[in-house]
Structure formats: C-alpha cells, structure tokens
PLY file of the C-alpha trace (Angstrom):
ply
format ascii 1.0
element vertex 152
property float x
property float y
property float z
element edge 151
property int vertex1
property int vertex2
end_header
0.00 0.00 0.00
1.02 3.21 -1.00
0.18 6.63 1.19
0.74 8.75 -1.76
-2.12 6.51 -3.13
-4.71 6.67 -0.18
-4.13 10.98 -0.70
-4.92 10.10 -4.51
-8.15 8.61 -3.86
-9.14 11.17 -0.83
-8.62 13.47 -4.01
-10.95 11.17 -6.05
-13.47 10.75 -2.92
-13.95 14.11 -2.07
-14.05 15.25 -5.98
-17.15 12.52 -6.31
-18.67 13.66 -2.70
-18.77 17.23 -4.36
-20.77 15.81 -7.02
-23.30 13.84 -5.55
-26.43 14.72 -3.98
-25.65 12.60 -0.42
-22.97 10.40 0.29
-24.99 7.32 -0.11
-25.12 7.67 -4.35
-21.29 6.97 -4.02
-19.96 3.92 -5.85
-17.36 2.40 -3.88
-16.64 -0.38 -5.96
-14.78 1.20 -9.06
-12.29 2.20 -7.09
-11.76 -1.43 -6.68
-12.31 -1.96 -10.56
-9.40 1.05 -10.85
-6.86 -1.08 -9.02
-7.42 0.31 -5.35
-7.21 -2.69 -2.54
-9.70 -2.67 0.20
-7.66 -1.60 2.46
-6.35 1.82 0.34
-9.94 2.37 -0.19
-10.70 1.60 3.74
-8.11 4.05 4.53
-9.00 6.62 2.76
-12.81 6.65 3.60
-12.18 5.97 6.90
-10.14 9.57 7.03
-12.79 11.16 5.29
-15.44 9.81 8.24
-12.71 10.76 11.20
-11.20 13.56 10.45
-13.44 15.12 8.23
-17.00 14.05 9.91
-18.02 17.48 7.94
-16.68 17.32 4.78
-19.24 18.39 3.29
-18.77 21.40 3.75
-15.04 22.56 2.58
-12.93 24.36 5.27
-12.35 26.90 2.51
-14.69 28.60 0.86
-13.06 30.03 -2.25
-15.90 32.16 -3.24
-16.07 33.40 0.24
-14.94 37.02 -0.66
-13.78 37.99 3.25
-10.84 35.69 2.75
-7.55 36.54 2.31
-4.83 35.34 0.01
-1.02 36.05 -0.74
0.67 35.94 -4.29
3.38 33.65 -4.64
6.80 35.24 -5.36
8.44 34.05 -7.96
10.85 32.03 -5.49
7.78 29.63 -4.60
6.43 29.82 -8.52
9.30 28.17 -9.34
9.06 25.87 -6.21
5.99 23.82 -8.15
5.79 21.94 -11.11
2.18 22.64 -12.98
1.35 19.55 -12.21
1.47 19.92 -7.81
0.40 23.64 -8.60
-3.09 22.25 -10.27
-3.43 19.73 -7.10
-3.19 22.14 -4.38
-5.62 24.40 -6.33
-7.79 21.46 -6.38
-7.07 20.50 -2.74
-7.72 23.72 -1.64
-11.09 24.38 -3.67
-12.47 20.39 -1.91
-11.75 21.82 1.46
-8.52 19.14 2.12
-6.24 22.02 2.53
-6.18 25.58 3.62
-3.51 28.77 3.12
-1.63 27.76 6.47
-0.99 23.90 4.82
0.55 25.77 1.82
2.39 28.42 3.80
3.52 24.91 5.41
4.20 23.13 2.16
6.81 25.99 1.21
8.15 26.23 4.44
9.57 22.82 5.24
10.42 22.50 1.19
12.48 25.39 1.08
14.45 24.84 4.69
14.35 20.86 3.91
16.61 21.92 0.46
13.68 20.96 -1.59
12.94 23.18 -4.85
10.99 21.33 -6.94
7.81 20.20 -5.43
6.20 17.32 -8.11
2.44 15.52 -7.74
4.16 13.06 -6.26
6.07 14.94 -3.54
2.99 16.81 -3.13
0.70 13.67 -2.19
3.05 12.34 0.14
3.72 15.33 2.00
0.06 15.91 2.11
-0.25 12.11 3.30
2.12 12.58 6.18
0.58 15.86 7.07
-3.41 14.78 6.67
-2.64 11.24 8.49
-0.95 13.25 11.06
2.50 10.50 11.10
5.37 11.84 12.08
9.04 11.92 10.19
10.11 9.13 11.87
7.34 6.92 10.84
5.67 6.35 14.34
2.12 7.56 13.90
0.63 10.46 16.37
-2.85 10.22 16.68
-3.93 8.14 13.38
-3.07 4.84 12.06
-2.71 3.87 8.29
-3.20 0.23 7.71
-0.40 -1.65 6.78
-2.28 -4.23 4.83
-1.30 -7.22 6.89
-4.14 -6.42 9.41
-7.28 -8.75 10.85
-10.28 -6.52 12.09
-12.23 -8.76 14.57
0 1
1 2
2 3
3 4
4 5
5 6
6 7
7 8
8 9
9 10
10 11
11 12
12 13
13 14
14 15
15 16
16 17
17 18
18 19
19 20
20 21
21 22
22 23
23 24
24 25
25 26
26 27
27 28
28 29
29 30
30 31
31 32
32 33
33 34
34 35
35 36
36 37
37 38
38 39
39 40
40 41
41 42
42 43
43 44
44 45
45 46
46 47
47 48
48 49
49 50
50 51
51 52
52 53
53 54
54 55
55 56
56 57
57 58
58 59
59 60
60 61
61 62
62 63
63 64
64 65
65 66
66 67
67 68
68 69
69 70
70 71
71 72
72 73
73 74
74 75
75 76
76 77
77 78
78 79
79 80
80 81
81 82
82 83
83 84
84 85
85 86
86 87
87 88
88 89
89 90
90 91
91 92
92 93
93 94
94 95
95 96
96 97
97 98
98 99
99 100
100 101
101 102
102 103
103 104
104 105
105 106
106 107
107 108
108 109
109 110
110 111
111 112
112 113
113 114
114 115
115 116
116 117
117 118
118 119
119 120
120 121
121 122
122 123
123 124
124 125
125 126
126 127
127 128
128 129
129 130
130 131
131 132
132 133
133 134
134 135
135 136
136 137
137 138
138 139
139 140
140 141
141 142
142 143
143 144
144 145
145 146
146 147
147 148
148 149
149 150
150 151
C-alpha cells in the first residue's frame, strides 16, 4: 500500500462527494475496478469519516470574498511543477487544505533543500501531514493500515 495513493483517492473521494447529492449515491466499488485494494480504499474513507466528519462542507470557501490570500513570489512559482500547482488548487477548492498547509508546504520544502515540489512529492507530503505520522514513521494520533491487518 502506498500513502501517496490513499491521498490520490481522498482526491478522487472528495471530488465525487462534491458531485453527488448525499454520500450514499457513491460507488465504492470502481475504485476497486481502478486497481485500489480494500484496504487503500478503507483508509482513505475511513479519514474522510474521522477527520473530516463534515466534509461536506469545505474548510475553505473560495468564493467566500472575506478571505484573504497572498501571491506567490516568484521564489515559490518556481518551487511547483504545474502539475502539484493544479493539485493544491484542487485541494484547496475540496476543502482538504487551507492557506496555512501551503504556507507549510513551502516552508519545510524550502528549509528541507527541496525546490521542486512534483504531484508526487505533493501527495506524500500531504499524506504525512493529513494522516498526522510523524518523520520518523511512528504515527501520532492516526493509524494507516499496513495491509497485513485482521479486524475482529
């Protein structure tokens, strides 16, 4: 199981949960038809349910005009590839992320020697940061399924 995977199909989730009506017209099993295991798809709708019991309802509201926003110098323009600049945008219209996770992003890239941030770097950062694991691997608060587990 991949992490940067489980952030890929939060992506996917909360895209679909935008589109839908209620929660209940979501079709959980292409994602298996896609090449997702259970437990990736577990995973990632169990976050969804835990962390973000209101997700329907994105923590930022982009057409909320009382909201503030900085422009990028060209420093951090350069920092992103098109690619990880059309995710966040996408992150941050779904709610997953707000200004302060971006502020974040740049932060640790730029004093971590990092300068070219890529969808993949992106979606693992994001995992480690959403799932709430620390560097060393030893998870905080919230556990990501290895994939070797038995729920009784």
């Amino acid at each position: 199981m991949q992490i940067e995977r489980i952030i890929e199909l939060v992506i996917i989730l909360m895209s679909e949960i935008h589109k839908k009506e209620s929660v209940e017209e979501l079709d959980i099993t292409k994602f298996e038809k896609a090449g997702y295991s259970n437990i990736e798809i577990s995973t990632a709708v169990s976050w969804l349910i835990d962390e973000n019991a209101n997700f329907l309802k994105p923590i930022h509201d982009l057409q909320n005009k009382d909201k503030s926003f900085r422009i990028l110098s060209q420093v951090e323009q350069d920092l992103f590839t098109v690619e990880a600049w059309g995710e966040v945008i996408q992150m941050l219209s779904l709610g997953l992320i707000n200004y302060e996770t971006i502020e974040l992003l740049i932060e640790r890239s730029l004093l971590g020697g990092i300068y070219k941030i890529d969808g993949r770097f992106l979606r693992y950062f994001l995992a480690y940061y959403l799932f709430d694991i620390n560097i060393t691997g030893y998870p905080n608060n919230r556990y990501v399924l290895a994939g070797n587990e038995t729920i009784n």
